[in-house]
C-alpha positions in Angstrom: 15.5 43.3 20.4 16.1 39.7 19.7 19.9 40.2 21.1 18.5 41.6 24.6 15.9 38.6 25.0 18.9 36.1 23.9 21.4 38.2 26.6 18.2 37.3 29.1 17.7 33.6 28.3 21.3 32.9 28.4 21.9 34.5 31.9 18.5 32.5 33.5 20.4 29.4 35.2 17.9 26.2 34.7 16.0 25.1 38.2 16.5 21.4 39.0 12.9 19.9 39.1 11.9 18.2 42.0 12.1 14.3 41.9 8.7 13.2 42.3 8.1 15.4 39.4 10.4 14.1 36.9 9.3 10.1 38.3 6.0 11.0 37.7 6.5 12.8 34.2 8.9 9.7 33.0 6.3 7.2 34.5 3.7 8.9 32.4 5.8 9.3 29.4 6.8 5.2 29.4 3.3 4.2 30.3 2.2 6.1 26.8 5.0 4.8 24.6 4.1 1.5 25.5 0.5 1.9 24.5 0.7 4.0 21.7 3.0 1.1 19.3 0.3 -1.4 19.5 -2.8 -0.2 17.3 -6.0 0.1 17.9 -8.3 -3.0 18.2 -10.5 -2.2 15.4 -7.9 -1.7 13.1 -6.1 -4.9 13.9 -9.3 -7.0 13.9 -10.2 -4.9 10.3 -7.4 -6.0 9.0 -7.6 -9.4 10.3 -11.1 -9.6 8.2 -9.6 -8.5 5.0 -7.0 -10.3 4.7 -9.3 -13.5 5.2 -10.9 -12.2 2.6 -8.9 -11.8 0.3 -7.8 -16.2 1.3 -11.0 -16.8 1.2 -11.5 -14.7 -2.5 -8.0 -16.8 -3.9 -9.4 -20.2 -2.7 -12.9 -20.0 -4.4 -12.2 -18.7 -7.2 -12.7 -21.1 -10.6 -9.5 -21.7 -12.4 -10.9 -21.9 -15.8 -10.7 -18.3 -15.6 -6.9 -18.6 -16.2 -4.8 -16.3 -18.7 -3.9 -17.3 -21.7 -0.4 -18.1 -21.1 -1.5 -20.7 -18.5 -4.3 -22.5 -20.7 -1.1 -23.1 -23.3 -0.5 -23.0 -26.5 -3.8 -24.8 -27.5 -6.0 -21.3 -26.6 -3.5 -19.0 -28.4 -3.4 -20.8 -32.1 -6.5 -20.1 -32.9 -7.1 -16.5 -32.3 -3.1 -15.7 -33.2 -5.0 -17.3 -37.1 -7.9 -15.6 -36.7 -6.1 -12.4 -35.9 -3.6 -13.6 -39.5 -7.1 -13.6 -41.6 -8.4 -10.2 -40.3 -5.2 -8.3 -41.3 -5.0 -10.4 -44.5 -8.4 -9.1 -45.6 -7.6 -5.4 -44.7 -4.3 -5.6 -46.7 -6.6 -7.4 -49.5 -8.8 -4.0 -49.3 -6.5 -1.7 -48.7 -4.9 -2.9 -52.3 -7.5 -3.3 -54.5 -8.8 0.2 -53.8 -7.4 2.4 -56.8 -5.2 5.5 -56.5 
């Protein structure tokens, strides 16, 4: 079956199309690839407003707030002894507890 309709489309010689056709189909067809790579209005203008934002967000924000690694060495000491003392304690307990 599929041989007969393959026999049939190969033997069907292709009809030119008229040219005011294909001008108007190609007119159509650049017209819409020219609109269709900007996007939409909304989006852009969304997008615009977030990522002001997010500027605005970066610019306000307090930087006491800062990690450890940027306050130095001065904000680490302390809880790196702190932290020295706790386990010392639990290895203190940990031993005298009998067998």
């Amino acid at each position: 079956m599929n041989d007969d309709l393959e026999r049939k489309l190969q033997s069907l010689r292709p009809h030119a199309l008229p040219p005011t056709w294909r001008a108007e189909i190609l007119g159509k067809a650049a017209a819409s690839a020219r609109r269709s790579t900007l996007p939409p209005r909304w989006l852009a203008v969304g997008w615009g407003l977030a990522w002001a934002a997010v500027v605005v967000l970066h610019l306000t924000t307090p930087t006491e707030s800062a990690s450890p690694l940027a306050r130095g060495a001065s904000g680490v000491q302390p809880r790196l002894k702190e932290r020295a003392q706790t386990l010392d304690a639990l290895l203190a307990l940990n031993t005298d507890t009998p067998r």
